[in-house]
Backbone as CSV, one residue per row, in Angstrom:
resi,resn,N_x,N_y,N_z,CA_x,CA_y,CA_z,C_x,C_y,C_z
1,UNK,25.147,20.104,-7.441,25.296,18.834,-6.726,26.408,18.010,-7.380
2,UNK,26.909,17.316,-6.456,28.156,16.605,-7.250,27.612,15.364,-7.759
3,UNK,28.617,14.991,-8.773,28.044,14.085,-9.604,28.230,12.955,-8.909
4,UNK,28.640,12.489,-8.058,28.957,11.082,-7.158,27.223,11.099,-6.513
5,UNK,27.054,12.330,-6.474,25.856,12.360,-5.112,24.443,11.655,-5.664
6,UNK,24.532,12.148,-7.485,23.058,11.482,-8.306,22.838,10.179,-8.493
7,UNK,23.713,9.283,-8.113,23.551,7.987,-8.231,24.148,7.177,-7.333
8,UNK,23.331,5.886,-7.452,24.001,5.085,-6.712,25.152,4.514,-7.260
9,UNK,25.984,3.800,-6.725,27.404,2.694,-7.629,26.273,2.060,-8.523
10,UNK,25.734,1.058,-8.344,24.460,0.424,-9.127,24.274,1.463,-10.499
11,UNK,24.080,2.815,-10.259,23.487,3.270,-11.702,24.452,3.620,-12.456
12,UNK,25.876,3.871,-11.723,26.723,4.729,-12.767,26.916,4.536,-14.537
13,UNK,25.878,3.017,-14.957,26.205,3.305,-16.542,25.357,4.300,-16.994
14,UNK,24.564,5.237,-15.707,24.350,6.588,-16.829,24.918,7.603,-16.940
15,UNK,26.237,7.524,-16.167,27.116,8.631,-15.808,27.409,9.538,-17.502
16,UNK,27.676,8.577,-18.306,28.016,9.097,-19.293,27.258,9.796,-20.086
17,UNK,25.732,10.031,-20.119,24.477,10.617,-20.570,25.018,11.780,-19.394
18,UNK,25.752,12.381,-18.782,25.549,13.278,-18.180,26.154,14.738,-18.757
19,UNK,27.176,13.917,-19.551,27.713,14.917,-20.535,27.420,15.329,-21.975
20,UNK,26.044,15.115,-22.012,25.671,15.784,-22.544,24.483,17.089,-22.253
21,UNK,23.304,17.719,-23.117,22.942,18.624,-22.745,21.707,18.257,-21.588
22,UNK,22.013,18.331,-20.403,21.098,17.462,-19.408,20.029,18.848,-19.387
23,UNK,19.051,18.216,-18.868,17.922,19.276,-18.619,17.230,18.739,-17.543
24,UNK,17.486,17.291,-17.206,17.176,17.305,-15.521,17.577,15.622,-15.206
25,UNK,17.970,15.420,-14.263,18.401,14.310,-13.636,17.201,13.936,-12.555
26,UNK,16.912,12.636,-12.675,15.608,11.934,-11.444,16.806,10.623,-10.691
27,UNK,16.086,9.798,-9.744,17.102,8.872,-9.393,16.482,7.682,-10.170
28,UNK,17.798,7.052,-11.105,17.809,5.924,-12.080,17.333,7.011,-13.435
29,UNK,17.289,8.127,-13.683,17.611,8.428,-15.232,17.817,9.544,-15.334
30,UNK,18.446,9.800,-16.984,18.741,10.927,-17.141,17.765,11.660,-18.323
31,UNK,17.386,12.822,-18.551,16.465,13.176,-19.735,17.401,14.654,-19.690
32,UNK,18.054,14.021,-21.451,18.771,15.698,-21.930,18.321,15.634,-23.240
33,UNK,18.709,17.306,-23.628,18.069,17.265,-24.995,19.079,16.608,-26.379
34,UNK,18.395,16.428,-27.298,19.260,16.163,-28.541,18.724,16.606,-29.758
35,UNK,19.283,17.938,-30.190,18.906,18.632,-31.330,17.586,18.601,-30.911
36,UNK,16.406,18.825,-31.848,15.097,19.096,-31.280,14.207,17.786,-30.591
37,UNK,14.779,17.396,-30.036,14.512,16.226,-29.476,14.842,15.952,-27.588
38,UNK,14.045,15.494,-26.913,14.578,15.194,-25.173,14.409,13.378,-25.188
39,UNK,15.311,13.179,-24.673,16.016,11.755,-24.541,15.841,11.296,-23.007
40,UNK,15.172,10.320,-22.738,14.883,10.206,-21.223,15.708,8.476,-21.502
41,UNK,16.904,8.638,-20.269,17.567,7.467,-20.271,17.228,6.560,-18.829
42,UNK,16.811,5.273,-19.120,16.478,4.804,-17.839,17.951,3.802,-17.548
43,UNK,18.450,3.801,-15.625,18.854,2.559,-15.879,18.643,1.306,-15.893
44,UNK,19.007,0.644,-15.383,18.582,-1.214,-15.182,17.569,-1.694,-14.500
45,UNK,17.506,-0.530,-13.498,16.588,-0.960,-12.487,15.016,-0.800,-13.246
46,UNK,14.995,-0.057,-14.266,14.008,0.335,-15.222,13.575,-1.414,-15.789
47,UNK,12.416,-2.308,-15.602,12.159,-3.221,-16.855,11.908,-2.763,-18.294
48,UNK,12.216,-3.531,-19.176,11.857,-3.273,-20.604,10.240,-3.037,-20.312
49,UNK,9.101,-3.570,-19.507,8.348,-3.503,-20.108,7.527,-2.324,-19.175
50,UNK,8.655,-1.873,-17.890,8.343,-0.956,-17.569,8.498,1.064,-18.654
51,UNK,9.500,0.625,-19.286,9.520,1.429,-20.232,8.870,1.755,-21.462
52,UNK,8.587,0.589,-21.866,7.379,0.221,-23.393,5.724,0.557,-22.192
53,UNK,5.427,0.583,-20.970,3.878,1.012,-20.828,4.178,2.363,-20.548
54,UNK,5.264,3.308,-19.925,5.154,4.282,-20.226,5.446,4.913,-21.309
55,UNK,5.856,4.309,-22.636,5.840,4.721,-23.814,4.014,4.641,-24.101
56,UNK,3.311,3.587,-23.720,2.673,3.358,-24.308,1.199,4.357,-23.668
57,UNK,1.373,5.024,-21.897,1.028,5.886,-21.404,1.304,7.535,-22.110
58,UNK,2.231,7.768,-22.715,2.627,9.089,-23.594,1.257,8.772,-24.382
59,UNK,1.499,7.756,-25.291,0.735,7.940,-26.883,-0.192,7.754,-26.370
60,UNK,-0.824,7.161,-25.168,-2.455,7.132,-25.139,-2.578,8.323,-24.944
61,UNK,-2.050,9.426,-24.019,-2.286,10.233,-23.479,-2.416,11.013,-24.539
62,UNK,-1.235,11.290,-25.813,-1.215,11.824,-26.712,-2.271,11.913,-27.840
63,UNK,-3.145,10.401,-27.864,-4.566,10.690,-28.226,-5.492,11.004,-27.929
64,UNK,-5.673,11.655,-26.151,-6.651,12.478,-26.112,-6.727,13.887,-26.958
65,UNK,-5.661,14.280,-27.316,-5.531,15.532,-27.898,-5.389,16.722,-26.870
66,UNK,-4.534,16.413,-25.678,-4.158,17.513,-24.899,-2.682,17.769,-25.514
67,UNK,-2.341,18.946,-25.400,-0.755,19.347,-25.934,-0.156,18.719,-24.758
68,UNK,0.234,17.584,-25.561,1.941,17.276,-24.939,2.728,16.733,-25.949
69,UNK,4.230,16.570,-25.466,4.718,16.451,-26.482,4.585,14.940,-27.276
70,UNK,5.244,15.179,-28.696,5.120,14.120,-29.190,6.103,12.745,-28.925
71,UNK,5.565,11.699,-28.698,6.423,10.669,-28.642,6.993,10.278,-30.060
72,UNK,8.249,10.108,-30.284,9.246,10.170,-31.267,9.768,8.478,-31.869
73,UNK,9.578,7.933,-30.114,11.174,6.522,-30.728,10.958,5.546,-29.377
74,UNK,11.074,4.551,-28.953,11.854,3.870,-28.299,12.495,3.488,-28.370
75,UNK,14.242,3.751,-27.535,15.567,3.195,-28.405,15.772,2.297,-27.180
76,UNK,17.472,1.704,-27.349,18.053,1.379,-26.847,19.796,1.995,-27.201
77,UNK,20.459,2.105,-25.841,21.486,2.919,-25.868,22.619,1.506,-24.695
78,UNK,23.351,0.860,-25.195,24.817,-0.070,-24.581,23.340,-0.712,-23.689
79,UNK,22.725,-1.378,-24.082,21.896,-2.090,-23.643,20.927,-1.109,-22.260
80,UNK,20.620,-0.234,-21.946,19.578,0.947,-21.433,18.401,1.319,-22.255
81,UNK,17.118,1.439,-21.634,16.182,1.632,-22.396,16.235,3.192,-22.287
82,UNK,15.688,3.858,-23.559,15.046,5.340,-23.282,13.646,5.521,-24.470
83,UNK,13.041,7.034,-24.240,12.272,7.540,-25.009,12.746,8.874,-25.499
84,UNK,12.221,9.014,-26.734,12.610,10.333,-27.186,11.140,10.877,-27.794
85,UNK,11.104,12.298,-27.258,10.103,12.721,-26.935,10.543,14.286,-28.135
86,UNK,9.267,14.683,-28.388,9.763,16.188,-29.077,9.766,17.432,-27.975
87,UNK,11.065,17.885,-28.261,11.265,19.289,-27.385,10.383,20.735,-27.407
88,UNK,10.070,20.476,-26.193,8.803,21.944,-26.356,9.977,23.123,-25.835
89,UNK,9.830,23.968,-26.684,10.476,25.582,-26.365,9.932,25.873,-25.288
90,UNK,10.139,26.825,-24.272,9.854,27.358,-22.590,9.994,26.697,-21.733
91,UNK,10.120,27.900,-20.656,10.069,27.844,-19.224,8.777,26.619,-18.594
92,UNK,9.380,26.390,-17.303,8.089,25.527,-17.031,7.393,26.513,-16.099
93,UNK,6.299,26.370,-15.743,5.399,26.675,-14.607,5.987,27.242,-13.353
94,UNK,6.627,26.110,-12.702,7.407,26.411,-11.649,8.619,27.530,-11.447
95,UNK,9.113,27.512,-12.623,10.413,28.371,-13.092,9.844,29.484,-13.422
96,UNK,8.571,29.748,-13.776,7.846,31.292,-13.688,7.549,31.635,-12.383
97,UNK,7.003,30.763,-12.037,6.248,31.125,-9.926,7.422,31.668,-9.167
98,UNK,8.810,30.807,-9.536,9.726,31.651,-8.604,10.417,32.355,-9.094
99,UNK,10.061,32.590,-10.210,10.963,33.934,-10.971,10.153,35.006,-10.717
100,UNK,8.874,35.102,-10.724,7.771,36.099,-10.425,7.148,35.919,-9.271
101,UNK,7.598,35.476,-8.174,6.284,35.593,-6.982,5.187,36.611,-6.856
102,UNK,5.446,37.805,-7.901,4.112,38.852,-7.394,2.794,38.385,-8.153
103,UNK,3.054,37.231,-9.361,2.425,36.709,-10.457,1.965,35.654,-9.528
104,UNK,1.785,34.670,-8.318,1.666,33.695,-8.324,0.138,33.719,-8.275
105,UNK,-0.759,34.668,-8.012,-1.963,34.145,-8.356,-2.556,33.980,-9.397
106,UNK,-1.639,34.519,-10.140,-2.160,34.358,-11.915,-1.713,33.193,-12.430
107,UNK,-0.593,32.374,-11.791,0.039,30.957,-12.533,-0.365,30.279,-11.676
108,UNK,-1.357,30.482,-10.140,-2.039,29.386,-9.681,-2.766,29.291,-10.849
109,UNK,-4.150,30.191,-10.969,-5.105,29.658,-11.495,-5.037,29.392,-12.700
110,UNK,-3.797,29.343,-13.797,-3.255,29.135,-15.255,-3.126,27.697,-15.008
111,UNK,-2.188,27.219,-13.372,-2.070,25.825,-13.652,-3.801,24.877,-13.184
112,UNK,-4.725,25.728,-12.522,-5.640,25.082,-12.250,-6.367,24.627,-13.312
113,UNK,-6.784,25.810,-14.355,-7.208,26.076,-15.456,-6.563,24.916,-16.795
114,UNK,-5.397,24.564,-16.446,-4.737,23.416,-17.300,-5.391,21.893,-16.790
115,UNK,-5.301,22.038,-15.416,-5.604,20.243,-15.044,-7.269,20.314,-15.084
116,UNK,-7.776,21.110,-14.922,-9.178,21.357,-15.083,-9.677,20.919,-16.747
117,UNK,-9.015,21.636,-17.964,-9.057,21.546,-18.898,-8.983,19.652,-18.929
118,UNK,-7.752,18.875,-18.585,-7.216,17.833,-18.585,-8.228,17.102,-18.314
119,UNK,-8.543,17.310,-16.974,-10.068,16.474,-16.696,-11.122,16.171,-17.564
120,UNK,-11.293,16.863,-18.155,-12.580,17.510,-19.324,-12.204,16.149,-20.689
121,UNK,-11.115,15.800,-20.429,-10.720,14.809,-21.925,-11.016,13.358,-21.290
122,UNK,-11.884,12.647,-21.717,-12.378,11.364,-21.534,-11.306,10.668,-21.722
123,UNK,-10.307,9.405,-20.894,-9.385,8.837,-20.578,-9.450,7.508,-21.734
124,UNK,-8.386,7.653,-22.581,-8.228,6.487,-23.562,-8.799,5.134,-22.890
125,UNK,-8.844,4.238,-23.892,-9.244,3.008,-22.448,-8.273,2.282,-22.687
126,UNK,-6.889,2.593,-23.180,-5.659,2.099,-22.776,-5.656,2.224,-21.263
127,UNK,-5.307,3.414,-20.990,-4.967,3.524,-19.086,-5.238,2.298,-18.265
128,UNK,-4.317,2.624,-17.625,-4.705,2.163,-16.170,-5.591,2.383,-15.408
129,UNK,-6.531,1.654,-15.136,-7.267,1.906,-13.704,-6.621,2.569,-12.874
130,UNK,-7.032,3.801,-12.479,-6.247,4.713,-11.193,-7.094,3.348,-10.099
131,UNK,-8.176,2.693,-9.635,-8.322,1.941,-8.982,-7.623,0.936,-7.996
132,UNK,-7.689,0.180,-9.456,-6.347,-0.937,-9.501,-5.112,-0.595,-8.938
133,UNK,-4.884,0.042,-9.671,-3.086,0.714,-9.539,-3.023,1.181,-8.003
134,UNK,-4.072,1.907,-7.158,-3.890,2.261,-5.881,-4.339,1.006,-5.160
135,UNK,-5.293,0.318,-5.345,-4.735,-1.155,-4.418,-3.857,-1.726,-4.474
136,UNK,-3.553,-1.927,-5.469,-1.702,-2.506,-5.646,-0.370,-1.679,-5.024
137,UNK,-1.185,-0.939,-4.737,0.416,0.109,-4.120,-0.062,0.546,-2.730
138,UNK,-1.447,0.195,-2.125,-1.691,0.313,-0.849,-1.527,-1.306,-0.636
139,UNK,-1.576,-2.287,-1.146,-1.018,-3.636,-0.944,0.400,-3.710,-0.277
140,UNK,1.617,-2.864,-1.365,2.439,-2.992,-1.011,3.406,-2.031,-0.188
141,UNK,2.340,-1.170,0.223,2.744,0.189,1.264,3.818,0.002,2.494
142,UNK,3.215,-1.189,3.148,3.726,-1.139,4.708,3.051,-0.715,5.193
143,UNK,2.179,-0.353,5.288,1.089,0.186,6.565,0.894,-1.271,6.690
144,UNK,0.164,-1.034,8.073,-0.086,-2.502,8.879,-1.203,-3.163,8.447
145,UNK,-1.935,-4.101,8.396,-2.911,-4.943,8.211,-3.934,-4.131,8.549
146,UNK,-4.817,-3.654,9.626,-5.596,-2.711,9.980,-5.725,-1.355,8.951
147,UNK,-4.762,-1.106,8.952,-4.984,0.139,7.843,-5.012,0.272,6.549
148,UNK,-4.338,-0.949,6.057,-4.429,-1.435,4.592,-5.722,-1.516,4.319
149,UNK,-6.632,-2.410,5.588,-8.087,-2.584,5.098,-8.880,-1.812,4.960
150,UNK,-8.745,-0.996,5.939,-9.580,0.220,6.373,-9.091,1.428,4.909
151,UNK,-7.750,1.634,4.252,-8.367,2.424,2.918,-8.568,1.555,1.453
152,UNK,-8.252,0.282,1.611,-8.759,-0.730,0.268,-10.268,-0.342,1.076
153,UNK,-10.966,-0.589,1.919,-12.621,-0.505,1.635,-12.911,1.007,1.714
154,UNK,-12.066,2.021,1.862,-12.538,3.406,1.706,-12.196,3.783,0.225
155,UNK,-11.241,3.460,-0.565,-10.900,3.054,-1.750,-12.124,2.591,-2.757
156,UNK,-12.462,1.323,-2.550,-13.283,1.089,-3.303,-14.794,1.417,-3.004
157,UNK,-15.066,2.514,-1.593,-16.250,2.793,-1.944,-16.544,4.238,-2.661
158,UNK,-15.763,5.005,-2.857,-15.070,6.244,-3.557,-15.798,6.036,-5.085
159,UNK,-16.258,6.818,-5.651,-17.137,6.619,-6.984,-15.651,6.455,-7.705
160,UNK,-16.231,6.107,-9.285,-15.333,5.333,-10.192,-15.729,6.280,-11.514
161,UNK,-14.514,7.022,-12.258,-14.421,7.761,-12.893,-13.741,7.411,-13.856
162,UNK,-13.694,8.146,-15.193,-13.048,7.520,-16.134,-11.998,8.964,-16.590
163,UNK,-11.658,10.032,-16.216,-10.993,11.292,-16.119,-9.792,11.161,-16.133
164,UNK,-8.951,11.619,-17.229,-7.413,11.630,-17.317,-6.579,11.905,-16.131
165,UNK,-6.274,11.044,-14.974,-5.671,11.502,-14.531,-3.871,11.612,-14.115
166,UNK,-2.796,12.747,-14.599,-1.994,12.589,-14.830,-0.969,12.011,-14.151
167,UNK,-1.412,11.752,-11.891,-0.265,11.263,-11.391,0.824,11.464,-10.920
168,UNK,1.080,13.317,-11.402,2.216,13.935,-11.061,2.071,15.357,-11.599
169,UNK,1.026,15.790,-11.278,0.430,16.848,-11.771,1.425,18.014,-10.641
170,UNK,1.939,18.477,-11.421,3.013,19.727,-10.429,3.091,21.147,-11.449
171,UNK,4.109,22.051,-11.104,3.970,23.001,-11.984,4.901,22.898,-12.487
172,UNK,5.696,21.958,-12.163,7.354,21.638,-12.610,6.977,20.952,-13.917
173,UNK,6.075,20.149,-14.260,5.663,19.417,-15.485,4.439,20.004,-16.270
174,UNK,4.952,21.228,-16.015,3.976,22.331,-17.044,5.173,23.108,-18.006
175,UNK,4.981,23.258,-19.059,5.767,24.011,-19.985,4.828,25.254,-20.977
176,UNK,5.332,26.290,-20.495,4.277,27.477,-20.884,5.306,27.934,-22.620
177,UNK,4.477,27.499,-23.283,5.212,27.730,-24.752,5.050,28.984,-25.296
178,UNK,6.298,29.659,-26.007,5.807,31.555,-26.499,4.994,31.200,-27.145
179,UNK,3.993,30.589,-27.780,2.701,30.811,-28.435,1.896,30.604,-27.757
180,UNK,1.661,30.626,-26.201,0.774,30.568,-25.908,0.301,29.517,-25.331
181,UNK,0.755,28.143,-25.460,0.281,27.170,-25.159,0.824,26.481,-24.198
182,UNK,0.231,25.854,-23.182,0.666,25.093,-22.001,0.284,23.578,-22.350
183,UNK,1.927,23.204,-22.318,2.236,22.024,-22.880,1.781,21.302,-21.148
184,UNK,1.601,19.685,-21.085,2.013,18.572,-19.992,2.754,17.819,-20.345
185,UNK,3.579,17.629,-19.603,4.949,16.751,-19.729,5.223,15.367,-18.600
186,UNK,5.609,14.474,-18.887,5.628,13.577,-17.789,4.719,12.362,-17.312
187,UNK,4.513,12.082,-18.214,3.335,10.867,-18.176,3.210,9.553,-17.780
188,UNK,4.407,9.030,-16.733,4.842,8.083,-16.757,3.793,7.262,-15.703
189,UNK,2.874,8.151,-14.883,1.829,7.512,-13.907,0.831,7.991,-13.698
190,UNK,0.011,8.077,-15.179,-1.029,8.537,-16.032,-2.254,7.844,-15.461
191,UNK,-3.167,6.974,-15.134,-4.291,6.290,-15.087,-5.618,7.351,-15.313
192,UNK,-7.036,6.042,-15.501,-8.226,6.710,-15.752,-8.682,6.059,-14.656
193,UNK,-9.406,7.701,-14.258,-9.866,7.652,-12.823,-10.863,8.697,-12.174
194,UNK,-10.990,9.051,-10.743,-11.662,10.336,-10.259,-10.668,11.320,-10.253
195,UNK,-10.651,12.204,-10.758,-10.169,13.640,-11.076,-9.695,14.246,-9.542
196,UNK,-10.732,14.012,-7.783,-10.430,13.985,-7.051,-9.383,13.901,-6.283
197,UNK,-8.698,12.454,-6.764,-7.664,11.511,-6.291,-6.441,12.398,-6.777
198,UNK,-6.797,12.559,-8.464,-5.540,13.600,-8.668,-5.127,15.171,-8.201
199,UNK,-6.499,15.700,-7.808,-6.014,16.980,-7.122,-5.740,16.679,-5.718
200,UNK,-6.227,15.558,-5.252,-5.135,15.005,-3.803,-3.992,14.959,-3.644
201,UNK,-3.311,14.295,-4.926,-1.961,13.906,-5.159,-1.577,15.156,-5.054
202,UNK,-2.188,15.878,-5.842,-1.320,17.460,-5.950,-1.258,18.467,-4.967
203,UNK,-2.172,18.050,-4.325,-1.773,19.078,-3.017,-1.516,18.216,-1.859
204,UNK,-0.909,16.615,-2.035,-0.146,16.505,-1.048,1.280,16.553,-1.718
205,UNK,1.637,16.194,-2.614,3.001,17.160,-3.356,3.320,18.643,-3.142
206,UNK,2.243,19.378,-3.207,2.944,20.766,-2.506,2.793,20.614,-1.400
207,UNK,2.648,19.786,-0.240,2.843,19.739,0.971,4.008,18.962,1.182
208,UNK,4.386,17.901,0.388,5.615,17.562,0.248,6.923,18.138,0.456
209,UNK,6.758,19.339,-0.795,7.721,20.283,-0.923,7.371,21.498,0.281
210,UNK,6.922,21.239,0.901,6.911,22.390,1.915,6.551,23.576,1.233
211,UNK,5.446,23.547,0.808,4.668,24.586,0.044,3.502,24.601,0.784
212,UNK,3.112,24.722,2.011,1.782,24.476,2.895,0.816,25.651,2.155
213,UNK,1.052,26.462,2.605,0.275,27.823,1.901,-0.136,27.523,0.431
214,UNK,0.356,27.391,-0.621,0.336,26.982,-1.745,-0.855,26.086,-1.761
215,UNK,-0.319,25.121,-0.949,-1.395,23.860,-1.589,-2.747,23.977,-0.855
216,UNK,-3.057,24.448,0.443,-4.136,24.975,0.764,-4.810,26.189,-0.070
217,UNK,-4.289,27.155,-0.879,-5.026,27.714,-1.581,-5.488,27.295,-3.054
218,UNK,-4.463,26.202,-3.153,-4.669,25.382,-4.347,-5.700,24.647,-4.120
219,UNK,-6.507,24.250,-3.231,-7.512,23.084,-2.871,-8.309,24.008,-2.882
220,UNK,-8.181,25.522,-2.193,-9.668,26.057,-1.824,-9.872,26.753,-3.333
221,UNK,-9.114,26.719,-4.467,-9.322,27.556,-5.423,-9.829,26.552,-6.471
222,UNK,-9.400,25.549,-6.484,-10.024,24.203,-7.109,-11.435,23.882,-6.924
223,UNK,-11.383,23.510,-5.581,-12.873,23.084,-4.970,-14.225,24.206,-5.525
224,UNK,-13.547,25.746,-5.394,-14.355,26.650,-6.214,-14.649,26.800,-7.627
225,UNK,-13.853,26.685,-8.328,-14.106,26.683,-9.614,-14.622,25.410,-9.788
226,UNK,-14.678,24.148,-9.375,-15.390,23.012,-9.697,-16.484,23.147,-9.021
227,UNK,-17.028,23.578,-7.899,-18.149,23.315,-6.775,-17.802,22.212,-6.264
228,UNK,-16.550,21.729,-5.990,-16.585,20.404,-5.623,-16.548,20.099,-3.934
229,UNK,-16.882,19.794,-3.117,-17.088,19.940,-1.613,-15.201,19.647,-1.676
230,UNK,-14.433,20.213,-0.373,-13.572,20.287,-0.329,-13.291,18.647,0.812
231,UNK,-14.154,18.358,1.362,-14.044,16.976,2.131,-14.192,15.806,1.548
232,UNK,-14.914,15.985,0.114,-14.953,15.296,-0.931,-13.390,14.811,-1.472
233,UNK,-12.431,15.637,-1.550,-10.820,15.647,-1.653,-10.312,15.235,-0.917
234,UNK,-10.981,15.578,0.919,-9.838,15.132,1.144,-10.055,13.686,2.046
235,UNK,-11.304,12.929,1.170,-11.463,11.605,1.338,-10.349,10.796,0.648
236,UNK,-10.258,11.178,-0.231,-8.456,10.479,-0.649,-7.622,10.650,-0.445
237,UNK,-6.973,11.831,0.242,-6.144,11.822,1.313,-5.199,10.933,1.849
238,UNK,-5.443,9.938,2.930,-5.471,9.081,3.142,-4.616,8.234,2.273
239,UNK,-5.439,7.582,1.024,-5.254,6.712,0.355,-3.970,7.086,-0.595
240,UNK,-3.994,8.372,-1.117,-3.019,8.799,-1.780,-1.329,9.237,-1.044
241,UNK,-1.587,8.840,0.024,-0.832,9.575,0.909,0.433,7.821,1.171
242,UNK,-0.476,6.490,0.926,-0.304,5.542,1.551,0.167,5.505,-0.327
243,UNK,-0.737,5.447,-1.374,0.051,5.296,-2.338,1.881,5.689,-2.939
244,UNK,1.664,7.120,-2.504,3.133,7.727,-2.373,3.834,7.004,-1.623
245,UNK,3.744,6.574,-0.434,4.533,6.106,0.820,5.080,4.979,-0.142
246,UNK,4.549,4.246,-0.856,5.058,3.013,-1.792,6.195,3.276,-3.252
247,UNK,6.592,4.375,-2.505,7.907,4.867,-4.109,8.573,4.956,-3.080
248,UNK,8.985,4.627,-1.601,9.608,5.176,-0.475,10.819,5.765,-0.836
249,UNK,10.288,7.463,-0.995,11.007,8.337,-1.345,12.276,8.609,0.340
250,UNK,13.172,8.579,0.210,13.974,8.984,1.408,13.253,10.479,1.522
251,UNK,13.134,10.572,2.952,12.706,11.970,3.482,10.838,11.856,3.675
252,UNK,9.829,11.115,3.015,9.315,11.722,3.212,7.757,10.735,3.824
253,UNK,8.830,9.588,3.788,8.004,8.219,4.895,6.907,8.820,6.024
254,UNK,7.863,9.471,6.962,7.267,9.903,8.109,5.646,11.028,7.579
255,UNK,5.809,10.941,7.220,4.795,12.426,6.978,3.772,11.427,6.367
256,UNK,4.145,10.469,5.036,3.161,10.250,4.258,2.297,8.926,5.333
257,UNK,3.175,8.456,6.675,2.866,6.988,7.560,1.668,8.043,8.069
258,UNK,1.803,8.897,8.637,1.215,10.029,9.867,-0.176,10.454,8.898
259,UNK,-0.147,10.841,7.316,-1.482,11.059,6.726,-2.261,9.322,5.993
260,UNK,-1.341,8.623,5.757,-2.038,7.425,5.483,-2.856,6.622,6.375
261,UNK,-2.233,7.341,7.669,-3.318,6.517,8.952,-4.748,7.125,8.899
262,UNK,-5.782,6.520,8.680,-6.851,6.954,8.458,-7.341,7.490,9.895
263,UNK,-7.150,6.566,10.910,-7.775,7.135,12.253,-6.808,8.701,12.519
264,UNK,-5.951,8.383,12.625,-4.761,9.660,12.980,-5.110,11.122,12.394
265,UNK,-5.319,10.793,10.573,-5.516,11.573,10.065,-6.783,12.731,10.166
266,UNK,-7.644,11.942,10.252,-9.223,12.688,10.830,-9.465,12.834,12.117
């Protein structure tokens, strides 16, 4: 992709973080490595204190004692905030699935087997309310008055959990380390919550990506190894669908307006 195409005029003071060893570009930052170290550069549009709670989302997370990496630093770089994080050796998740498609039922249930594990770790009581945090972002959705209400009261009648949940649970933010260990990476919209909500998120992300197949066997392989009723999931649906719609990602409005409608949807 050309380099004009990753940013807006607005971000270009990260143009120059680009030359170095990048390992992935998002829109508004850059995260490359430095010596044994990954450097996540935000730009402006980033607040200071949006950067210090996801610093402060790493280290909670980092005291449950799930492998992820270690948080290192909060710097500042020509006035830009970043974090520096310790570099985990390997491939991620995702970068195995499509390097091996004949493997993918073995790195489904490796990544199920990880967020499953995740669940299992009682949620610092730093976090965020996954609660909270989804009324505030079905507040500021855009769905219409009618439907706002209709999932704030399906929302809060949804049981209340206290379960790590990571927010961006993908296979892209899995790192399978040669010893063996499957690192999580990416913690920036972490809350404590129902475990539910987060395997929602995740299989409307592989529906996102046009992974339909995927994420339907990802729900029916979940729901089994937990016993968890599968309508039980996809009571948040809905709600998670209207949460996403509130990062209004270009491309993917339409889809998330069409599942956030609660009547439409069922």
């Amino acid at each position: 992709m050309a380099r004009e195409n990753l940013y807006k005029e607005e971000d270009m003071s990260l143009e120059k973080y680009l030359s170095k060893d990048v390992i992935a570009t998002r829109p508004g930052k850059v995260i490359y490595r430095e010596d044994d170290t990954v450097v996540k550069i935000f730009d402006k549009s980033y607040s200071k204190s949006d950067i210090l709670n996801e610093a402060l989302n790493q280290a909670s997370a980092e005291e449950s004692g799930l492998p992820i990496p270690k948080l290192l630093e909060v710097l500042n770089y020509d006035g830009l905030w970043g974090l520096r994080t310790e570099f985990i050796e390997g491939s991620t998740l995702s970068e195995m699935m499509e390097k091996h498609p004949e493997n993918q039922d073995e790195y489904l249930d490796r990544f199920l087997k990880i967020q499953i594990n995740m669940f299992n770790h009682k949620a610092p009581n730093r976090l965020n309310d996954l609660k909270a945090k989804f009324h505030n972002r079905i507040s500021r959705s855009g769905f219409d008055a009618t439907n706002r209400f209709e999932l704030h009261n399906r929302l809060e009648g949804l049981p209340t959990h206290n379960k790590i949940c990571h927010g961006d649970f993908v296979p892209s933010n899995i790192i399978l380390h040669p010893d063996g260990t499957d690192y999580i990476i990416d913690w920036a919209h972490v809350t404590s919550g129902n475990a539910s909500a987060d395997v929602a998120l995740t299989y409307l992300l592989f529906q996102l990506d046009d992974k339909v197949e995927l994420a339907e066997e990802y729900l029916k392989r979940y729901c089994k190894m937990t016993d968890t009723a599968i309508q039980y999931v996809q009571k948040w649906m809905p709600i998670v669908a209207a949460v996403q719609s509130e990062r209004n990602i270009e491309g993917q409005q339409e889809f998330l307006r069409r599942w956030g409608n609660i009547m439409e949807f069922e």
